[in-house]
Residue, then its C-alpha position, 0 to 999 in steps of 0.5 A: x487550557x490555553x489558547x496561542x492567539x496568532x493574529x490579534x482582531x483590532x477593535x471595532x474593525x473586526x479584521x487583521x491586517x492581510x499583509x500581516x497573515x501573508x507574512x506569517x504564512x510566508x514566514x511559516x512556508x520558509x521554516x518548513x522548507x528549512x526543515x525539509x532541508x534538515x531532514x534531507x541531510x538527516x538521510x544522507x548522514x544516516x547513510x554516512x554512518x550506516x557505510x562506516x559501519x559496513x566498512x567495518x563489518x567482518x560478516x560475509x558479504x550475504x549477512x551484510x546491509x545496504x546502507x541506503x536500505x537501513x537508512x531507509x527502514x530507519x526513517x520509515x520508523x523515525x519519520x512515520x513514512x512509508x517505505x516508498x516515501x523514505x526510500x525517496x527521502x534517502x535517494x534524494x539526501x543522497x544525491x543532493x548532497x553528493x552530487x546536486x550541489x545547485x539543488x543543494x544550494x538552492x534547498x538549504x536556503x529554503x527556497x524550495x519545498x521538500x517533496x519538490x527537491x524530492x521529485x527534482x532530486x530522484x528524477x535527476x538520480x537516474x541521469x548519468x555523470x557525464x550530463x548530469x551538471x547540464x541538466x541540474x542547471x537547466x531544470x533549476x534555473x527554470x524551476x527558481x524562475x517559476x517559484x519566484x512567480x509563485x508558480x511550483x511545477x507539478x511531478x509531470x512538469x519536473x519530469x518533463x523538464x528533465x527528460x527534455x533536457x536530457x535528450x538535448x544534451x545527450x539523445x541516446x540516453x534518452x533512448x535508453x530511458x524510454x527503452x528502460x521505461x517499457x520494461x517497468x510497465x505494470x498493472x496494480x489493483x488495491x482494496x478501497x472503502x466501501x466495497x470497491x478497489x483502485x487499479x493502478x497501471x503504467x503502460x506505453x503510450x501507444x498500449x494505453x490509447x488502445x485501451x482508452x479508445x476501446x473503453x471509450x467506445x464501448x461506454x459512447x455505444x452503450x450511453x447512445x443505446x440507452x445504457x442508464x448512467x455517467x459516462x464514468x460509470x459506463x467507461x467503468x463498466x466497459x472496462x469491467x466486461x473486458x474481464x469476461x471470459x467466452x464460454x469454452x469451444x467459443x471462438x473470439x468476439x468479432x473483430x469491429x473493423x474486420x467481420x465476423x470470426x476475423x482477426x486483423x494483423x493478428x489482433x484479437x479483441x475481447x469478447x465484448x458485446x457493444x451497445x446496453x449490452x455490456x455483459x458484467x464478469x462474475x466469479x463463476x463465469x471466471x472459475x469456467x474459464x479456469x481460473x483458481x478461484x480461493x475464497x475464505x470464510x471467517x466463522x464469525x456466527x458463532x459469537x453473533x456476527x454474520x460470517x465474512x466472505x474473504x477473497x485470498x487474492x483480492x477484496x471482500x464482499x457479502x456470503x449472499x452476493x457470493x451465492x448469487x454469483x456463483x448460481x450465475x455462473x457457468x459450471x463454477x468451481x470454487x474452493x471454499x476455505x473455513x476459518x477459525x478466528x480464534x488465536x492458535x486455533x492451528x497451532x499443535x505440539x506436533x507442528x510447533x517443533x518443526x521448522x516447515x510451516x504448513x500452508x494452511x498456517x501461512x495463508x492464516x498469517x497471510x489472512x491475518x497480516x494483510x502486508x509486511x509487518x515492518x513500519x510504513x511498508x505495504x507489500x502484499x502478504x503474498x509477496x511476503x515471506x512467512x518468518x518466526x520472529x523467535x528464530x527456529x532452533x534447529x539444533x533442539x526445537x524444544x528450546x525455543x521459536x516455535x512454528x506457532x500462529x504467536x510466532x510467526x509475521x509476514x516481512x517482505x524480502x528486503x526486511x527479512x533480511x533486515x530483521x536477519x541481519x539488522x540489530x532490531x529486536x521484534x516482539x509479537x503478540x498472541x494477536x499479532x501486535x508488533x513491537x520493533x525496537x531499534x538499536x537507538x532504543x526506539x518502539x515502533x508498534x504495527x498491528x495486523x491490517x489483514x481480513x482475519x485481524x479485522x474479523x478479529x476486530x470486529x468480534x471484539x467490538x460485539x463482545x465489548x458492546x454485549x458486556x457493556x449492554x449488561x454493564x450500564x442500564x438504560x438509565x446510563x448508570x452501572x448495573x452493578x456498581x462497586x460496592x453492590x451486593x453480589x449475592x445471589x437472591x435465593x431461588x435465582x439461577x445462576 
């Protein structure tokens, strides 16, 4: 083995020259930033070719990529991104490289970081033609200020530039935008580690000073009342008690600035109690007010292991808290779900020749894949469609692509269409091992991340350990070594 010495310590100080590291790392900040610049006509290449090759493409219109969308889906693969980051990647080579001749002057020469000439590129990609040359020489002659200063602005900072901008060259644009903004408001929830999950929301200004204000009062309320806590733990639990629903008859919570049973301009508050006594959503108290509530269980008992309990739209928790949960609530009603992990465990010649896949196969490929399957992709698997990845014969099922647990993946919409349209060959295995390769004769492999693929996992790492309890003594050496006699002793049973 050996070992890449980068700074050498001269004898007896026992320190490297600073001016020296600052250089290197300098040195080494300016070649990343080349090859940043590399990668960004890399995408727009692609997309060069990826045009050509539609231009001359005879299928219809329907059958026919967008080159921007397989330039992506490649580099997604090629680079390890995500499709988020590579579509930014594809957007952004694009533009530099068309019409960003500043930013593409500036990012050749190294002098601007490749997530920055991202940022600075996509933002400027929603900026029309007329103005778009403007406001490039604007944001870059103060960006190439900043970073001469050793200052690199922030996303915020880069969309703050620009939007400012925008609206001094051309007001009614930036009307536009802001108009265009409210419809892309959104609100997005994601599993975490440790039994907890991240909400992600984009809401107008005004909306979300109202729901700072509100949760901000109710967790002061509650910290005044004695509520033990930090003040982010109790803004957590205020806007957790939003989620509580009013036994059924019962009108809205009382309005704090107009009394009881009062409703003011038409504003209904939520049924939120101030003070200690933030009420905390349960599952049953949901399931009462009418919410479908769809829950899984995973047998897992019979091979050792405790059974899972698996939200189909959500995350997971313990069968026991489940339990006391719903004997909390109010009249729940909750539809339980058993599942066998083991593979095929629905598959039958019955329903392998038919096309329609049953919906208890595709919640179980839904279960099992978690997302879309294709490299880098995160879209839900209940966004996705449910697709045989050997195409169905309609004409003579019996020759192939069976509607089987083995055969069929989740793909959101647009990779759907890419694996439809596209020149990539999937294979999948028996536990929904995915092997993508590309017509550059590359192999990009996914493996299930959904809830039935970690119980799966699960299972056969218990497995795994049993075998190896009985495989290695306490003495840590084999039970049964090579070359042991296998006989069995008389009298022994097997």
């Amino acid at each position: 083995m050996t070992t890449r010495v980068l700074f050498a310590v001269p004898e007896p100080l026992g320190m490297v020259d600073i001016k020296v590291v600052s250089e290197a790392a300098r040195a080494a900040t300016l070649a990343q930033n080349r090859a940043g610049a590399t990668r960004l006509e890399a995408a727009h290449v692609l997309v060069e070719q990826y045009a050509r090759l539609d231009q001359a493409d005879s299928r219809p219109a329907y059958a026919r990529l967008d080159p921007q969308a397989r330039a992506r889906d490649h580099l997604a693969s090629a680079c390890q991104l995500t499709c988020w980051h590579a579509a930014r990647l594809v957007t952004a080579g694009v533009q530099i490289h068309r019409r960003l001749p500043r930013l593409r002057s500036t990012v050749d020469r190294g002098l601007v970081p490749e997530q920055l000439a991202v940022d600075i590129a996509c933002r400027l990609a929603d900026v029309p033609d007329s103005i778009v040359t403007d406001v490039e020489d604007d944001v870059m002659a103060r960006i190439a200020e900043d970073l001469a200063g050793g200052d690199r602005p922030g996303r915020p900072a880069v969309d703050s530039l620009i939007d400012d901008s925008v609206r001094r060259h051309d007001p009614a644009t930036a009307d536009e935008s802001e108009a265009a903004a409210a419809e892309a408001r959104t609100v997005r929830f994601r599993r975490a580690r440790n039994g907890m999950a991240t909400m992600w929301a984009k809401l107008s200004a005004t909306d979300a000073e109202l729901l700072r204000s509100r949760i901000e009062t109710d967790a002061t309320a509650a910290s005044r009342d004695g509520l033990t806590g930090t003040m982010d733990q109790l803004r957590a639990d205020a806007l957790a008690a939003l989620a509580v629903y009013a036994p059924a008859g019962r009108a809205s919570a009382t309005n704090r600035a107009g009394g009881d049973g009062v409703d003011v301009d038409g504003i209904e508050l939520g049924d939120v109690a101030l003070g200690a006594d933030l009420p905390r959503p349960t599952v049953g108290n949901a399931a009462a007010a009418g919410q479908p509530i769809r829950i899984s269980v995973i047998a897992a008992a019979s091979r050792g292991l405790p059974n899972r309990v698996e939200f189909v739209h959500g995350t997971y928790s313990s069968f026991e808290w489940l339990c006391r949960e719903l004997l909390e609530g109010d009249d729940a009603s909750v539809r339980f779900e058993l599942l066998d992990p083991a593979p095929g465990a629905l598959d039958s010649p019955e329903h392998a020749l038919r096309y329609v896949i049953t919906p208890a196969m595709a919640e179980r490929i839904r279960l099992r894949d978690g997302t879309c399957r294709h490299p880098g992709c995160s879209v839900a698997a209940r966004d996705c469609d449910v697709d045989h990845v050997i195409a169905f014969n309609r004409t003579d099922p019996e020759l192939g692509g069976p509607t089987a647990e083995w055969n069929l993946m989740c793909l959101c919409r647009k990779h759907h269409r890419e694996k439809t349209f596209g020149t990539n060959a999937y294979r999948l295995g028996p536990l929904g091992d995915l092997v993508i390769t590309t017509d550059t004769g590359h192999e990009h492999r996914t493996r299930p991340r959904g809830p039935l693929a970690r119980a799966r996992d699960d299972i056969r790492e218990r497995e795994w350990d049993e075998f190896a309890d009985r495989l290695i003594g306490d003495d840590g050496l084999l039970t049964n070594p090579p070359g042991a006699d296998r006989r069995r002793p008389r009298g022994r049973p097997a």
